[in-house]
C-alpha positions in Angstrom: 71.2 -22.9 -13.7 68.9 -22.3 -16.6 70.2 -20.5 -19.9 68.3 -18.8 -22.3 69.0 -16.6 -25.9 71.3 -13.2 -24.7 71.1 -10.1 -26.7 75.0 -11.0 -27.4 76.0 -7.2 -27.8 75.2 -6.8 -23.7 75.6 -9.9 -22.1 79.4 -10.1 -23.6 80.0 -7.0 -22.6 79.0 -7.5 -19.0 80.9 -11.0 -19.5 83.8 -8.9 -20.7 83.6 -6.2 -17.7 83.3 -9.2 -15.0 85.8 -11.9 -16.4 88.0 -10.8 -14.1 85.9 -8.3 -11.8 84.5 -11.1 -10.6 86.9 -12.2 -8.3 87.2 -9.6 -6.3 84.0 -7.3 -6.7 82.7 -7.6 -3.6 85.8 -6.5 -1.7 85.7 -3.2 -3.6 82.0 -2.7 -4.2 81.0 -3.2 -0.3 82.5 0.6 0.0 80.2 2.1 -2.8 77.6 0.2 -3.3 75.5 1.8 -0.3 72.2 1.0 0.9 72.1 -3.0 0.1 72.0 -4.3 3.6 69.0 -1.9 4.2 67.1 -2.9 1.4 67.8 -6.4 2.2 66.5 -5.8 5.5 63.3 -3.9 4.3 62.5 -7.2 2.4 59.9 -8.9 5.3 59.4 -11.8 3.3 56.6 -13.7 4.4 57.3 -17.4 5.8 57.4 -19.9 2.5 57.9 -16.2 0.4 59.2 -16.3 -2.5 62.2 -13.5 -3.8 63.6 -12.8 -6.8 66.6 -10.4 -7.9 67.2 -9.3 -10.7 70.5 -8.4 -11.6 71.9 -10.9 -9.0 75.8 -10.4 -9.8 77.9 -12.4 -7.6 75.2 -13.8 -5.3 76.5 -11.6 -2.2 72.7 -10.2 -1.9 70.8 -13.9 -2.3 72.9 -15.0 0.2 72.6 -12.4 2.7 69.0 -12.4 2.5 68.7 -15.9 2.5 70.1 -16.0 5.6 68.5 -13.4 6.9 64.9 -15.0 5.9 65.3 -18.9 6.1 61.9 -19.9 5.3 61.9 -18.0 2.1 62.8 -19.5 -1.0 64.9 -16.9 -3.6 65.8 -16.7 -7.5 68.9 -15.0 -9.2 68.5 -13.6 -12.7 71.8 -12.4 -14.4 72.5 -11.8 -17.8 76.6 -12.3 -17.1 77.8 -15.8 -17.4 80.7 -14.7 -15.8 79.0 -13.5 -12.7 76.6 -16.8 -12.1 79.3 -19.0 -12.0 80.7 -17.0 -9.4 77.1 -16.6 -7.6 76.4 -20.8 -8.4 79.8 -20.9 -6.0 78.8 -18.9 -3.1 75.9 -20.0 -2.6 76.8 -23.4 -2.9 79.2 -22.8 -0.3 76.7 -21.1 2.2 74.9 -24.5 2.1 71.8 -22.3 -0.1 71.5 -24.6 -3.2 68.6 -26.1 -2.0 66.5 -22.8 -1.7 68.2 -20.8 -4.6 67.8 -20.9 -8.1 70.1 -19.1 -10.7 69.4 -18.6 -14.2 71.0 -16.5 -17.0 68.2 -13.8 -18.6 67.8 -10.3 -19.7 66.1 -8.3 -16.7 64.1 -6.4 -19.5 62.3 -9.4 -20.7 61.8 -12.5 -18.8 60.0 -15.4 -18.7 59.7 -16.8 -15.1 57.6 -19.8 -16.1 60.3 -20.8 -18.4 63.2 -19.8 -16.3 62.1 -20.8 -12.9 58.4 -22.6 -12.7 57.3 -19.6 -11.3 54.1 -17.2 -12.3 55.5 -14.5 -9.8 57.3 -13.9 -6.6 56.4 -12.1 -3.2 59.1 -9.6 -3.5 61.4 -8.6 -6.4 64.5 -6.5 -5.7 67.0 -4.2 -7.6 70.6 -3.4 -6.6 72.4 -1.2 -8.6 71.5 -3.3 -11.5 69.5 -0.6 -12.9 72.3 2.1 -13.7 73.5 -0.6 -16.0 71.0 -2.0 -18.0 70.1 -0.6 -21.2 66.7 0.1 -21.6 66.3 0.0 -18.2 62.7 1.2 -17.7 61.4 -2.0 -19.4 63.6 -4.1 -16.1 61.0 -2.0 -14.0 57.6 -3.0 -15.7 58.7 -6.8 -16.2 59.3 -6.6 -12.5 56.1 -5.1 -11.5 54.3 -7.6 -13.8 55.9 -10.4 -11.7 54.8 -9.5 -8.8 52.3 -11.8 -6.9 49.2 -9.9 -5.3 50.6 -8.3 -1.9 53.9 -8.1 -3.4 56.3 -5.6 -3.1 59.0 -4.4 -5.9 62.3 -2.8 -4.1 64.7 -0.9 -5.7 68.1 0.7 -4.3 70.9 2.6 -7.1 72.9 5.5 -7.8 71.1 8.6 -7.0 72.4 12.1 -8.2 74.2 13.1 -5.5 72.3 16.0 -4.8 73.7 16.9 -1.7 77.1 16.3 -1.8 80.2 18.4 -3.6 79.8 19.1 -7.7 83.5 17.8 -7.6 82.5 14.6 -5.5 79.7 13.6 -8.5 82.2 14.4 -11.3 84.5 12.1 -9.8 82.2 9.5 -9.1 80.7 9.8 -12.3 83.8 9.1 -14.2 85.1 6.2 -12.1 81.1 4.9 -13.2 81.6 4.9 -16.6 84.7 2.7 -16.7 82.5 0.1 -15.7 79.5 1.3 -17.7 77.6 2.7 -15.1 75.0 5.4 -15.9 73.0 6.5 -12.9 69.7 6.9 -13.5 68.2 10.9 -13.5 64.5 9.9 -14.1 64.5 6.9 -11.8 62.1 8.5 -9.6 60.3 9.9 -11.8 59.7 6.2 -13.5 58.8 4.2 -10.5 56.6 6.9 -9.1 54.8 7.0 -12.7 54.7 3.2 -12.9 53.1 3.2 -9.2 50.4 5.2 -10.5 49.8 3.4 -13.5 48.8 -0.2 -11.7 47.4 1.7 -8.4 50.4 1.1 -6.4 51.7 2.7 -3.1 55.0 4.1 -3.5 57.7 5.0 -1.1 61.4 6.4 -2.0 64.3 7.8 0.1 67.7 9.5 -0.7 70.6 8.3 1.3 73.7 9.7 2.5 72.6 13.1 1.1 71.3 11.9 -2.1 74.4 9.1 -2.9 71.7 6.1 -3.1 67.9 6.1 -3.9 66.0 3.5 -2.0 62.2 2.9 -3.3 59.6 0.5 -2.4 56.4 -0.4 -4.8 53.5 -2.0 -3.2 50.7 -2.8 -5.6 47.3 -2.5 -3.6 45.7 -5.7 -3.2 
């Protein structure tokens, strides 16, 4: 695992929110965080493709869709200390070390070369990292510009519930903000305006009556 200069003020917060998180996030978070196994499975990653998330938490994501594609080879940026050494564990106990590299980074400005060896990646995915990184817009436009030619960006977060009870998104917007979760109103509207900018197709989805948002952007080749 690679480590590089953190903002401080953000990565020890998210250090402080997962110290002990952690341990058990993905026990609670499989009931909430909706939509992951379909983006996962949405990937099609070419034989000998190359993935990177962003945002890659506990590693619960790498190591489904490792499995899921064998003949891909995958990448794990986190700006949580707290959370790689979690994610170092499981997949090191899924047998994945070999074809998965973690390093510690801000999503918002990368260097893959430096962090990986890597000019860009097939795919490049987003789970409900977005609704918690500040300046979150910029995550989306390093992504894009990472993006090998016939690659494919996919994204899948908080939508805004439109469909479901006023009381049901006050609720789950305070429970959010305990962990410093923000879902993101103009996610749409930034991903379908990035598409445009670099020529891209662009596909999005609301699920379970607007809960999650799940988008695809495929730059044209």
């Amino acid at each position: 695992m690679s480590t590089t200069e953190m903002p401080s003020n953000h990565a020890e917060l998210m250090d402080g929110v997962y110290r002990w998180q952690r341990h058990f996030y993905d026990l609670t978070r499989k009931y909430y965080l909706l939509g992951r196994d379909r983006l996962i499975s949405g990937l099609v990653v070419p034989a000998g493709g190359t993935v990177l998330e962003l945002g890659c938490g506990t590693g619960r994501n790498i190591v489904l869709a490792a499995r899921r594609y064998p003949d891909a080879h995958f990448f794990g940026l986190d700006i949580s200390a707290e959370m790689l050494e979690t994610a170092t564990a499981a997949i090191a106990r899924d047998g994945l070390s070999g074809r998965v590299t973690l390093a510690r980074g801000d999503a918002t400005d990368f260097d893959a070369k430096a962090l990986f060896g890597m000019e860009s990646f097939d795919r490049i995915f987003v789970s409900y990292s977005l609704s918690m990184i500040p300046n979150w817009e910029k995550t989306v436009a390093a992504a894009l510009a990472a993006l090998a030619p016939g690659g494919s960006l996919h994204v899948v977060d908080f939508g805004q519930q439109e469909g479901l009870p006023r009381w049901f998104r006050a609720l789950l917007r305070g429970w959010l903000r305990k962990f410093h979760v923000a879902p993101r109103e103009s996610l749409r509207e930034v991903l379908e305006s990035d598409s445009r900018r670099i020529g891209a197709t662009f596909r999005f989805r609301t699920l379970y009556r607007g809960y999650a948002w799940l988008a695809v952007v495929e730059p044209r080749k």
